[in-house]
Backbone as CSV, one residue per row, in Angstrom:
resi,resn,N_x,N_y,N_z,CA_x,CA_y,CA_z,C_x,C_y,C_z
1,UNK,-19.196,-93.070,88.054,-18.071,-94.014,87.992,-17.458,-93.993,86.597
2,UNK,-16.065,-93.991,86.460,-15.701,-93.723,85.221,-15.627,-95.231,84.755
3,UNK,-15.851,-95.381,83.393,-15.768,-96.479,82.633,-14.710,-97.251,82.116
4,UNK,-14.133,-98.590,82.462,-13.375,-99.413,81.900,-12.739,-98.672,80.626
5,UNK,-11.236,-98.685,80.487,-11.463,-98.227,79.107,-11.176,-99.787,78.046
6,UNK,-11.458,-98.888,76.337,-11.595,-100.404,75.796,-10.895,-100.362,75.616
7,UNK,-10.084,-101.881,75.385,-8.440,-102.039,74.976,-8.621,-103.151,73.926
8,UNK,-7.877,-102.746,72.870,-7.729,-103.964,71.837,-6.097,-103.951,71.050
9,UNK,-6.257,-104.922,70.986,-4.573,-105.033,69.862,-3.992,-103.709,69.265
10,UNK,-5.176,-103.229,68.526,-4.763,-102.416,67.589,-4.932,-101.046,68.716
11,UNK,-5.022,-100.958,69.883,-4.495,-99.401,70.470,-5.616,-99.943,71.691
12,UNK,-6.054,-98.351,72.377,-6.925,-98.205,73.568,-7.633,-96.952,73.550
13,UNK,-9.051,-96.761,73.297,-9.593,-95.942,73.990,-10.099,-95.296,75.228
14,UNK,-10.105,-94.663,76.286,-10.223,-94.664,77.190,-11.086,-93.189,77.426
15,UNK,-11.959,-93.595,78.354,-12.790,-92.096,78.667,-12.095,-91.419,79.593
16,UNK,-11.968,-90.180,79.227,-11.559,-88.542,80.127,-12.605,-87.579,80.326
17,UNK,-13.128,-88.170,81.279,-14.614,-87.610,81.966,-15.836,-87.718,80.730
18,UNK,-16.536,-87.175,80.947,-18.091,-87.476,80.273,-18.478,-86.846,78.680
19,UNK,-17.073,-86.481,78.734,-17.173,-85.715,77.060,-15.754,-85.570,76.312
20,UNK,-14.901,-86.498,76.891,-13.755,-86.746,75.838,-13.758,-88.268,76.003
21,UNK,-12.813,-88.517,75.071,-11.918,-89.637,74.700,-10.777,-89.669,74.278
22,UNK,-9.483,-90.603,75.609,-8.033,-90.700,74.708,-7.530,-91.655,74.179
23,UNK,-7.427,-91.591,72.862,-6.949,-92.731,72.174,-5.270,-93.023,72.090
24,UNK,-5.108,-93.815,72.155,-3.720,-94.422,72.725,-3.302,-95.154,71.599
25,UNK,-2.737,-94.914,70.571,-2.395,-96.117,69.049,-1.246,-96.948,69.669
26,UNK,-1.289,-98.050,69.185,0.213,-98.999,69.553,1.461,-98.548,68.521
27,UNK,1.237,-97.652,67.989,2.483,-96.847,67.354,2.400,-95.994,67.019
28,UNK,4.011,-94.823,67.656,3.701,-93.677,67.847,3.278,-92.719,66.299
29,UNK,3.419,-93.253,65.707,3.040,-92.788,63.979,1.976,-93.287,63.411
30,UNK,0.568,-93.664,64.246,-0.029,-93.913,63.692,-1.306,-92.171,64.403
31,UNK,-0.444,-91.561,65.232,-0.968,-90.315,65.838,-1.282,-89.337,64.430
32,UNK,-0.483,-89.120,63.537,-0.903,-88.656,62.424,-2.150,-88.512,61.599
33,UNK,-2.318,-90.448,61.322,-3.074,-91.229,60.889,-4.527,-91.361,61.283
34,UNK,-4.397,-91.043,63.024,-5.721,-90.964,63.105,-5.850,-89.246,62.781
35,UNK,-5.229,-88.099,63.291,-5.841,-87.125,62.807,-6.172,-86.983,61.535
36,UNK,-5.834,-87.233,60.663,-5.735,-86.922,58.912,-7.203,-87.833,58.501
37,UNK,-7.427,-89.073,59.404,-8.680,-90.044,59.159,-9.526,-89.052,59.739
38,UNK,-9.254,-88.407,60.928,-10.687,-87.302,61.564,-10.959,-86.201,60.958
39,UNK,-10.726,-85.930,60.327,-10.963,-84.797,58.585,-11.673,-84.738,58.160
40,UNK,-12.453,-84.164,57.987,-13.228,-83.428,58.669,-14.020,-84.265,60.056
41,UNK,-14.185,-83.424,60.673,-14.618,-83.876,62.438,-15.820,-84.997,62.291
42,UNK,-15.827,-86.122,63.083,-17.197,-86.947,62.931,-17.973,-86.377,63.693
43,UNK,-19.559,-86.640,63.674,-20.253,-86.338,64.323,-20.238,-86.242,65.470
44,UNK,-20.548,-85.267,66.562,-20.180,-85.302,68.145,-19.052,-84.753,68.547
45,UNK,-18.385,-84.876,67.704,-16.581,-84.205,68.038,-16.092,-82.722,67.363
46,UNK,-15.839,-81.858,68.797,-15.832,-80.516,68.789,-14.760,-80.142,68.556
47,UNK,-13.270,-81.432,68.794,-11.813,-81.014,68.593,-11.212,-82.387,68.953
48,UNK,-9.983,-82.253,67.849,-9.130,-83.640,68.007,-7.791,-82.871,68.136
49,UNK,-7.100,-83.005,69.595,-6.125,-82.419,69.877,-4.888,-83.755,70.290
50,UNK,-3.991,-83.662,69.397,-3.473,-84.766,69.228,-1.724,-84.429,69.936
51,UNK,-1.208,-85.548,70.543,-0.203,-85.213,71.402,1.040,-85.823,70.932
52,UNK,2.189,-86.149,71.369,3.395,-86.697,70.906,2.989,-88.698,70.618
53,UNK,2.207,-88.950,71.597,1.992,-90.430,71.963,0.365,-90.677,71.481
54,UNK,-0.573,-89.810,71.827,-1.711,-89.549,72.312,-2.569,-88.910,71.320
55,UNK,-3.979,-89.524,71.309,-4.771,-87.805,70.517,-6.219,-88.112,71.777
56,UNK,-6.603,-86.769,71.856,-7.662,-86.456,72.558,-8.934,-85.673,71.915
57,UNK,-10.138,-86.734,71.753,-11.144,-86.294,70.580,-11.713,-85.880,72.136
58,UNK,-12.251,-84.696,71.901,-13.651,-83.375,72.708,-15.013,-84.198,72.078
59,UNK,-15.923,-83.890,72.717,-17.253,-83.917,72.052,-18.126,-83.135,72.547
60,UNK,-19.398,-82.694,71.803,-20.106,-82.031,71.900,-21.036,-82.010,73.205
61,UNK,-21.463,-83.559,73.281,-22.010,-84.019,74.708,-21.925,-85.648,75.230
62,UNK,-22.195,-85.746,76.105,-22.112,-87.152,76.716,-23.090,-88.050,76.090
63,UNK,-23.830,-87.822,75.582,-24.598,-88.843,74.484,-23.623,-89.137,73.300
64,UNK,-22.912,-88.455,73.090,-21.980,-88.668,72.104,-20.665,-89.820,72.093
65,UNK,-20.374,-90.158,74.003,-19.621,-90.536,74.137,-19.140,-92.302,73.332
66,UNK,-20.536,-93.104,73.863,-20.363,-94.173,73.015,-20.316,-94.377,71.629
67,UNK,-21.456,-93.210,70.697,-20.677,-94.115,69.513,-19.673,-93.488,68.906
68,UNK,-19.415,-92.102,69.490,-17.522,-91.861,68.813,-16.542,-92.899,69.047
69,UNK,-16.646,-93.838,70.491,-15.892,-94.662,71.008,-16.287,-95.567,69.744
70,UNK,-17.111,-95.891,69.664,-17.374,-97.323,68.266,-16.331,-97.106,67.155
71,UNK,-16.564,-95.569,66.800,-15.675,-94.904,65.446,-14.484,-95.278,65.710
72,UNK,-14.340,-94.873,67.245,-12.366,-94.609,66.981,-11.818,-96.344,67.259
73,UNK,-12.415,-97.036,68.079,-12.564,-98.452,68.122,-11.758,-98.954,66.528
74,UNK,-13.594,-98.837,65.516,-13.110,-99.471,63.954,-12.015,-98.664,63.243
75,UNK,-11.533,-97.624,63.225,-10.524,-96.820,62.797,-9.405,-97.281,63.285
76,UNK,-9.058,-97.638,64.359,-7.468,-98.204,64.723,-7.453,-99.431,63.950
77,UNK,-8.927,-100.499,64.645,-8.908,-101.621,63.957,-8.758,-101.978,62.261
78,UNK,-9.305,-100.872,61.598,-8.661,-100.560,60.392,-7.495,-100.046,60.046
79,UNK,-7.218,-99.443,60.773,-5.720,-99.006,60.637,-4.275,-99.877,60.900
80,UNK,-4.900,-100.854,61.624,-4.174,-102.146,61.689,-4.344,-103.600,61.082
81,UNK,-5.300,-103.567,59.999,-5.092,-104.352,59.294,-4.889,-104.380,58.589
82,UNK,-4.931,-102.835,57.388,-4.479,-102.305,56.717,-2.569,-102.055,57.250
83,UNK,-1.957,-101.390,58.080,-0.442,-101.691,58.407,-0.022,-103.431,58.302
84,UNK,-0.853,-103.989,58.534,-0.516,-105.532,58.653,-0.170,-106.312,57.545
85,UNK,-1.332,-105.721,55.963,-1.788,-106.440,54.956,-0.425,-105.052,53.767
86,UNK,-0.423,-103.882,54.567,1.216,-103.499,53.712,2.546,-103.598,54.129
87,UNK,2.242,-104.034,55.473,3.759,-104.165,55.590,3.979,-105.502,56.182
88,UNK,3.343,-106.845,56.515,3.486,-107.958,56.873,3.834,-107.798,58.444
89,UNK,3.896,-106.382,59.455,3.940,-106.934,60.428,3.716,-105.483,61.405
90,UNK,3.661,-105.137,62.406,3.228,-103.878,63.251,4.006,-102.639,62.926
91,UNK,5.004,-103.262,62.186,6.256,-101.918,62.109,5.972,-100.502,61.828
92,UNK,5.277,-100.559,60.859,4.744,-99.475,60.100,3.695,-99.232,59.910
93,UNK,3.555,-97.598,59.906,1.626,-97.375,59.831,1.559,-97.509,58.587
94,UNK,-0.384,-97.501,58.535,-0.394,-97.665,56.950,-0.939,-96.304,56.680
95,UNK,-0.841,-96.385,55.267,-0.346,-95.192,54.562,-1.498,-94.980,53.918
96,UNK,-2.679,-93.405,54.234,-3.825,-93.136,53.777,-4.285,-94.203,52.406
97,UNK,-3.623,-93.876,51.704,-3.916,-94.743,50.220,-4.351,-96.590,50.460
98,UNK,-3.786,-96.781,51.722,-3.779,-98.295,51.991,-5.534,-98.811,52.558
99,UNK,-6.105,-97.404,52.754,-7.371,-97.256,53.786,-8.643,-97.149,52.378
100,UNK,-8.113,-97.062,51.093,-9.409,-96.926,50.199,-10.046,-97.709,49.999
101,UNK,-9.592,-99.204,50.328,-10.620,-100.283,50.267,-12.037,-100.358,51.069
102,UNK,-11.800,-99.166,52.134,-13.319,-98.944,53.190,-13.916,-97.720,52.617
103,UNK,-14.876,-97.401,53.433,-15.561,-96.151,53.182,-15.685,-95.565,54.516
104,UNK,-14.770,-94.187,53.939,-14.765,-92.890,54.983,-15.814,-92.454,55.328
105,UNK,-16.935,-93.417,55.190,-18.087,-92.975,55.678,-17.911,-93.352,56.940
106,UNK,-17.477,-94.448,57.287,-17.380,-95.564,58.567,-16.797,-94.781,59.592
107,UNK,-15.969,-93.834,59.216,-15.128,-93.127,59.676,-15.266,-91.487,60.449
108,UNK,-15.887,-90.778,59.574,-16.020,-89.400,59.491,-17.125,-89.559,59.200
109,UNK,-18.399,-88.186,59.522,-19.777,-87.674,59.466,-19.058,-86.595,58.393
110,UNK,-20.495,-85.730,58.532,-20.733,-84.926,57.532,-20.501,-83.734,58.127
111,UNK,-20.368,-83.484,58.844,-20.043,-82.418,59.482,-18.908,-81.833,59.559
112,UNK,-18.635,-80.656,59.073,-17.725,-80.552,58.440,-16.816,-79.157,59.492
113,UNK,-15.618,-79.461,59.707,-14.617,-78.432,60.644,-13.358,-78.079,59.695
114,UNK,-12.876,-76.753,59.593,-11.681,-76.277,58.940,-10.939,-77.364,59.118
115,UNK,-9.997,-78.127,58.140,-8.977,-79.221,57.839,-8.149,-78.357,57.638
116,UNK,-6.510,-78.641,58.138,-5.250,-78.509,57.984,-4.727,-78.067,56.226
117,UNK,-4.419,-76.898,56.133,-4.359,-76.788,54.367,-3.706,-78.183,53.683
118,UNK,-4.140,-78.415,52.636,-3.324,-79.425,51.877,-2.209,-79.555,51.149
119,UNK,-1.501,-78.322,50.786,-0.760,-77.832,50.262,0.636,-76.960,51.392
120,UNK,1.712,-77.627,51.417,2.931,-77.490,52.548,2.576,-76.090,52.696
121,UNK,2.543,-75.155,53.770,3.225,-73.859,54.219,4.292,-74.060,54.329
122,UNK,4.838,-73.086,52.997,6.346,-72.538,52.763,7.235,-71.540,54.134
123,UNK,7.749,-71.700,54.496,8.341,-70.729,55.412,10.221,-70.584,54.662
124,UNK,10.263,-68.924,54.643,11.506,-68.839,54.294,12.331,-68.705,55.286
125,UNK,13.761,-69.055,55.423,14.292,-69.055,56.984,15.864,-68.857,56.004
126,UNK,16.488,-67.447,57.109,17.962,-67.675,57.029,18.526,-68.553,57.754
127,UNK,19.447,-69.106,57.171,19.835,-70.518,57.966,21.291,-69.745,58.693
128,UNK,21.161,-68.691,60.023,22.273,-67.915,60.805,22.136,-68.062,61.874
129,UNK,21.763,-69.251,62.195,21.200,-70.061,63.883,22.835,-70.179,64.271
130,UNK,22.485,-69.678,65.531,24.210,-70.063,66.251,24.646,-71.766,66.677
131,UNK,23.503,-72.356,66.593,23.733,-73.491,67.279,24.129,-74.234,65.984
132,UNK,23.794,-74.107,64.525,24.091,-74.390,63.474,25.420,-75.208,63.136
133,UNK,26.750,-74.717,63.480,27.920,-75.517,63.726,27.643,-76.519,64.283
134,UNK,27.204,-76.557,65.709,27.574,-77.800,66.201,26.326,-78.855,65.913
135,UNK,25.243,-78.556,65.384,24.122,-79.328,65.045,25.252,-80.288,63.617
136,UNK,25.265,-79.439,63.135,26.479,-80.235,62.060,27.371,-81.271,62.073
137,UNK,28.458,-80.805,63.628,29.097,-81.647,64.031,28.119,-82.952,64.701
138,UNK,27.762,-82.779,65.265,26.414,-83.803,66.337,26.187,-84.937,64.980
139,UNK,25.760,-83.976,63.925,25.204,-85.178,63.212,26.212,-85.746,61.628
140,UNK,27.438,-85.064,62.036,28.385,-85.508,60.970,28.566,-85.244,59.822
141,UNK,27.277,-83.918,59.543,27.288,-83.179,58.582,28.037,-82.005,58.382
142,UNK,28.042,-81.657,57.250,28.736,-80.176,56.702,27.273,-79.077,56.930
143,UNK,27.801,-77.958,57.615,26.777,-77.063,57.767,25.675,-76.507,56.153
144,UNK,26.411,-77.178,55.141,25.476,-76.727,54.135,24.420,-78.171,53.951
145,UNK,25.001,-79.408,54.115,24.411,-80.357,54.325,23.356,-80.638,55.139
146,UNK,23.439,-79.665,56.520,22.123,-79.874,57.704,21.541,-78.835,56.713
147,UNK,21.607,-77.761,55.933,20.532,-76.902,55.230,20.129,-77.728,54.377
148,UNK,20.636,-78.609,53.578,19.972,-78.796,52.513,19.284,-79.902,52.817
149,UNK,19.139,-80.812,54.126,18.349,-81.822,54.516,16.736,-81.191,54.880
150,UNK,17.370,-79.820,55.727,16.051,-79.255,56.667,15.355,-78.842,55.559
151,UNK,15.784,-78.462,54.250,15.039,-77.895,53.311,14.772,-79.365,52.387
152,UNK,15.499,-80.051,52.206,14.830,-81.429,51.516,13.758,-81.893,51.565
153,UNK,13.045,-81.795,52.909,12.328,-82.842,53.410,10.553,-81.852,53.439
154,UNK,9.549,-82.676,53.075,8.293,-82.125,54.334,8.063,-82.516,55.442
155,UNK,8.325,-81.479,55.934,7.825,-81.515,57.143,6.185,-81.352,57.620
156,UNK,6.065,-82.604,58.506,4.419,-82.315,59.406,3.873,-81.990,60.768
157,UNK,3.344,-81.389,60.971,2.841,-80.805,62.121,2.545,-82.020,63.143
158,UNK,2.987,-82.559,64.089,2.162,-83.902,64.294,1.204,-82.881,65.707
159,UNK,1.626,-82.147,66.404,1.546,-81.485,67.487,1.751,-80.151,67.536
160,UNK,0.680,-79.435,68.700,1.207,-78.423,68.910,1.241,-77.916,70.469
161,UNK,2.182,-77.821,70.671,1.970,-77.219,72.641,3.255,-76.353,72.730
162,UNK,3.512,-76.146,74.427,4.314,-75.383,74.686,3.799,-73.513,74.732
163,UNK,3.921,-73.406,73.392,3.158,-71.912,73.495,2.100,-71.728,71.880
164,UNK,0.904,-71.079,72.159,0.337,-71.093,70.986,1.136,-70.629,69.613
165,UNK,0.899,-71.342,68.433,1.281,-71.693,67.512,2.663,-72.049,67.206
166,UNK,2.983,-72.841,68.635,4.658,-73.255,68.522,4.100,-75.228,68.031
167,UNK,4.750,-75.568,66.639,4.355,-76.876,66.220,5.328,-77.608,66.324
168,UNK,4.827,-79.046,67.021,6.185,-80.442,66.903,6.478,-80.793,65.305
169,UNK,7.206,-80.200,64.309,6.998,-80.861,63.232,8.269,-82.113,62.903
170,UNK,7.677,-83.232,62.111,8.821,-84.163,61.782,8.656,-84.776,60.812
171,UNK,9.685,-84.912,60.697,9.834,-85.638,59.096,9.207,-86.919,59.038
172,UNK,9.254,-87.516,57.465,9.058,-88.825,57.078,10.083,-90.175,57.791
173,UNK,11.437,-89.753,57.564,12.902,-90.541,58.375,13.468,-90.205,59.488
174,UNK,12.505,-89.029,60.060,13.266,-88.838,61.428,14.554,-87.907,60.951
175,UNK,14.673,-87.300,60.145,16.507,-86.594,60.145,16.515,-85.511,60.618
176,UNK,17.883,-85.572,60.729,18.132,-84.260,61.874,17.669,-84.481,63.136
177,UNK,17.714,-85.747,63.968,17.758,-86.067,65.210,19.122,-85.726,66.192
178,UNK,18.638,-84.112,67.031,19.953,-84.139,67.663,19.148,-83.993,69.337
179,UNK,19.414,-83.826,70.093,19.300,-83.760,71.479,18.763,-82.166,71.556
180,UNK,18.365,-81.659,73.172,18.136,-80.877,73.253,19.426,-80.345,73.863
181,UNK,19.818,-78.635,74.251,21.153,-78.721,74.761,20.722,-78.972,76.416
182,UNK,22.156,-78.898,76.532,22.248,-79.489,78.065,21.777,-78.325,79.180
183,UNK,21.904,-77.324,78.742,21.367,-75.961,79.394,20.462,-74.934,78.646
184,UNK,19.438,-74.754,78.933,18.420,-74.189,78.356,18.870,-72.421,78.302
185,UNK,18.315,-71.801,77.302,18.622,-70.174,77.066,17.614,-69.547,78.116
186,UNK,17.185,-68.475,78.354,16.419,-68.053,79.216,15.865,-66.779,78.260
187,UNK,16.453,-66.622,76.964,15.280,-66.242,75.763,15.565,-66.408,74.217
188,UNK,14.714,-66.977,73.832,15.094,-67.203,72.583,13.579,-66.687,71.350
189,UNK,14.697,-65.999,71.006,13.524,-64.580,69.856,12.261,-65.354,69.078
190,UNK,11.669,-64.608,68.657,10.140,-65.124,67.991,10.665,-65.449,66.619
191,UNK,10.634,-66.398,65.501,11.005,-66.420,64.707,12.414,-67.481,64.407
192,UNK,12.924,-67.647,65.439,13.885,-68.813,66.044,12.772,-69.967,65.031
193,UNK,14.366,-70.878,64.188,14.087,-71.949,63.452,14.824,-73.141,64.284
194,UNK,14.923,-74.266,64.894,15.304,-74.748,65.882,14.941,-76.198,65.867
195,UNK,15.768,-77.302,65.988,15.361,-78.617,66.069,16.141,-78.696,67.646
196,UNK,15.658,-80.249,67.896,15.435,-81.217,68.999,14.758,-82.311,69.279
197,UNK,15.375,-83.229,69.985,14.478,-84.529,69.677,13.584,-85.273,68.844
198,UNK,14.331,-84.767,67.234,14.069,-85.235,66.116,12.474,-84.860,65.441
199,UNK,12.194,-83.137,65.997,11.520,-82.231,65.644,12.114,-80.967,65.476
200,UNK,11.352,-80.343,64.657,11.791,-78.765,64.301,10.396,-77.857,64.208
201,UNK,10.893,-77.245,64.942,10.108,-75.812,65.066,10.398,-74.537,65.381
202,UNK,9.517,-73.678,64.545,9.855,-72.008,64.696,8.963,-71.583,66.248
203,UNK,9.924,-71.148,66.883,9.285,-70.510,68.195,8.527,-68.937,67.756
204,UNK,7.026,-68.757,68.227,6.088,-68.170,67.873,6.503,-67.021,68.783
205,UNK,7.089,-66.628,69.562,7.339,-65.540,70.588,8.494,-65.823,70.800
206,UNK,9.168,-64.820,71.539,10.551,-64.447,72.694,9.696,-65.404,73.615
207,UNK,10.549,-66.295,73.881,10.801,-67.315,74.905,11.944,-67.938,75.538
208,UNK,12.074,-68.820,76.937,13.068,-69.797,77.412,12.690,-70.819,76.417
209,UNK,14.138,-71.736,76.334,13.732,-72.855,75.622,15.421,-73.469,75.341
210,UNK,15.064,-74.728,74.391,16.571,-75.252,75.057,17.028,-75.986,73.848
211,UNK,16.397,-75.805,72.507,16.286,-76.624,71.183,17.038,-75.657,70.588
212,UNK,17.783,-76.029,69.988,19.356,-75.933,69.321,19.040,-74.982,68.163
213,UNK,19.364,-74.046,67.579,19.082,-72.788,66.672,19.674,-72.930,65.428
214,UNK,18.693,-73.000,64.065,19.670,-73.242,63.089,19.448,-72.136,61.681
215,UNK,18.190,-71.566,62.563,18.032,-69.729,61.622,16.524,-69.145,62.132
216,UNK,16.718,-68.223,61.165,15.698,-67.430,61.667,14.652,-67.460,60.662
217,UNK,13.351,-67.073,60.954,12.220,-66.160,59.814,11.514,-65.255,60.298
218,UNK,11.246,-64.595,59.084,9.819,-63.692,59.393,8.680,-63.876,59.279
219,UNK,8.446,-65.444,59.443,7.069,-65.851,59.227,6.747,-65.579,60.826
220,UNK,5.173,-65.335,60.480,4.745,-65.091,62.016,3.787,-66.546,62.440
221,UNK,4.038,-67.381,63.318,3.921,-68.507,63.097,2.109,-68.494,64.421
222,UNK,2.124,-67.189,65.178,0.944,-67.012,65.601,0.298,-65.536,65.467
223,UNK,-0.868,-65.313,64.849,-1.435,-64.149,64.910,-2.509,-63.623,65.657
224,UNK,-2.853,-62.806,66.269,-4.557,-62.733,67.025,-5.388,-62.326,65.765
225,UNK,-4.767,-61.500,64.462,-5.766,-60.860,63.715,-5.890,-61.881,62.637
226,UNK,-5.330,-63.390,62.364,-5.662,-63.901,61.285,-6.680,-65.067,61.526
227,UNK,-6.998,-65.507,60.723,-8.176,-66.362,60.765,-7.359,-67.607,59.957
228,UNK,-7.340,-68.641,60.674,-6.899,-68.838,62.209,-5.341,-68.613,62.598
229,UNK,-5.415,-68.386,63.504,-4.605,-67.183,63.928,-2.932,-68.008,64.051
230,UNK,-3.187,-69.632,63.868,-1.863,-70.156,64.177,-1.771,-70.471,62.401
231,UNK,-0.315,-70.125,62.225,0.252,-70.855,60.687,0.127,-72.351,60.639
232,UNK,0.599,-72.949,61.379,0.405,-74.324,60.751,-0.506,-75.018,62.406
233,UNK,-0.851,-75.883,62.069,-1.354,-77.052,63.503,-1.511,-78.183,63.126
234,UNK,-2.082,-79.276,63.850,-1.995,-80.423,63.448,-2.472,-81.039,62.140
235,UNK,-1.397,-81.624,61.406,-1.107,-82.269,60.356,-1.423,-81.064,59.454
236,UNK,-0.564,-80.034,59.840,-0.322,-79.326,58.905,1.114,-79.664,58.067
237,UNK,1.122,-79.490,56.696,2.625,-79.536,56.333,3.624,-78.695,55.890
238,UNK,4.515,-78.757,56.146,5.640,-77.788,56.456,6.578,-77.660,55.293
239,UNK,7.353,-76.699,54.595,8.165,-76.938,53.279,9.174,-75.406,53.925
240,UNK,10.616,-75.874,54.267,11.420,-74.591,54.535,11.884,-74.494,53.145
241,UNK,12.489,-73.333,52.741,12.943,-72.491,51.863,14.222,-71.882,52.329
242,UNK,15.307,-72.165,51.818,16.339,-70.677,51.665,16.118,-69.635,51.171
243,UNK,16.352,-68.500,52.262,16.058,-67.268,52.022,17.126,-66.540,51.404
244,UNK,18.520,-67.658,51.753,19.297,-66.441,51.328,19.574,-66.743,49.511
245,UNK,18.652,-67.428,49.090,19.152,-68.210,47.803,18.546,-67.289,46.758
């Protein structure tokens, strides 16, 4: 029989059969927050695969199940009293630095899994995306203006799906929020630099797809021969570059 899941103010855990758990935050930016807190992996947990809304901690085995649930339990609950005590009200997550008053012991084991580099992956990109004009118009900018925003900003990995090493990345303010188009391409090249629904990402292969084109690179954003084989993944961070500069 599957188990009640727990629900509290500060989010919901819920069991997905006998060796995961999905945690559900009451704001969609606090999905970050818990990956970057699961850094290195706690004890029991084989993978934290984290979604647009959603993150989904794996574990090693079903003995494991309850007290990861305890962890991720006090971690929201910290994570919301900490958002509460910096920003006076649910609006906003709180911000790693806001979390030093506890100990990441409470949090994370010793056990230790490859973490997301700390330092942005640079990607250089010509900014000769066809969709480029009208991303401009959409958002009332001058086409050198949508470059110099997409390159302003870091970008973070919050997600990755669709096709291996294709990443949801987004900014700190959300910019460069345009729509997806109204009719999807039926291929769009490997190396494609591309926003939509107030994410940007380089498509890892020749693919269909329907997110608006605003240049290209030669970064290879999935490899089979590298270790690990995707450029960026969750809460990885992102820094574009002009190439043609």
């Amino acid at each position: 029989m599957t188990e009640p899941p727990q629900i509290d103010a500060a989010g919901e855990v819920r069991a997905a059969g006998d060796r995961a758990l999905l945690v559900i935050p009451p704001l969609h930016a606090w999905v970050a927050e818990l990956v970057s807190a699961l850094e290195p992996r706690p004890r029991g947990v084989l993978d934290v695969l984290p979604a647009a809304e959603t993150v989904l901690v794996t574990l090693d085995s079903p003995r494991s199940l309850e007290p990861v649930r305890k962890r991720l339990l006090t971690l929201l609950n910290r994570l919301d009293a900490a958002a509460r005590v910096g920003a006076g009200d649910r609006r906003s997550p709180a911000r790693p630095s806001a979390l030093d008053g506890w100990s990441r012991e409470d949090v994370v084991g010793d056990r230790g899994e490859r973490a997301a580099p700390r330092e942005p992956v640079v990607i250089p990109v010509r900014y000769d995306g066809e969709d480029l004009p009208e991303v401009a118009r959409l958002l009332g900018l001058s086409e050198a203006e949508v470059v110099a925003q997409h390159i302003g900003t870091v970008w973070r990995c919050a997600f990755v799906g669709f096709a291996p090493g294709f990443g949801y990345l987004e900014s700190p303010d959300a910019r460069l929020t345009v729509p997806r188009r109204a009719q999807s391409r039926t291929a769009i090249p490997a190396g494609a630099v591309a926003l939509a629904g107030g994410y940007s990402a380089v498509y890892p292969r020749r693919s269909p797809g329907g997110w608006r084109l605003i240049g290209t690179t030669d970064s290879s954003m999935w490899d089979v021969d590298r270790d690990p084989p995707a450029l960026v993944r969750a809460g990885t961070r992102v820094r574009f570059v002009d190439a043609g500069r």
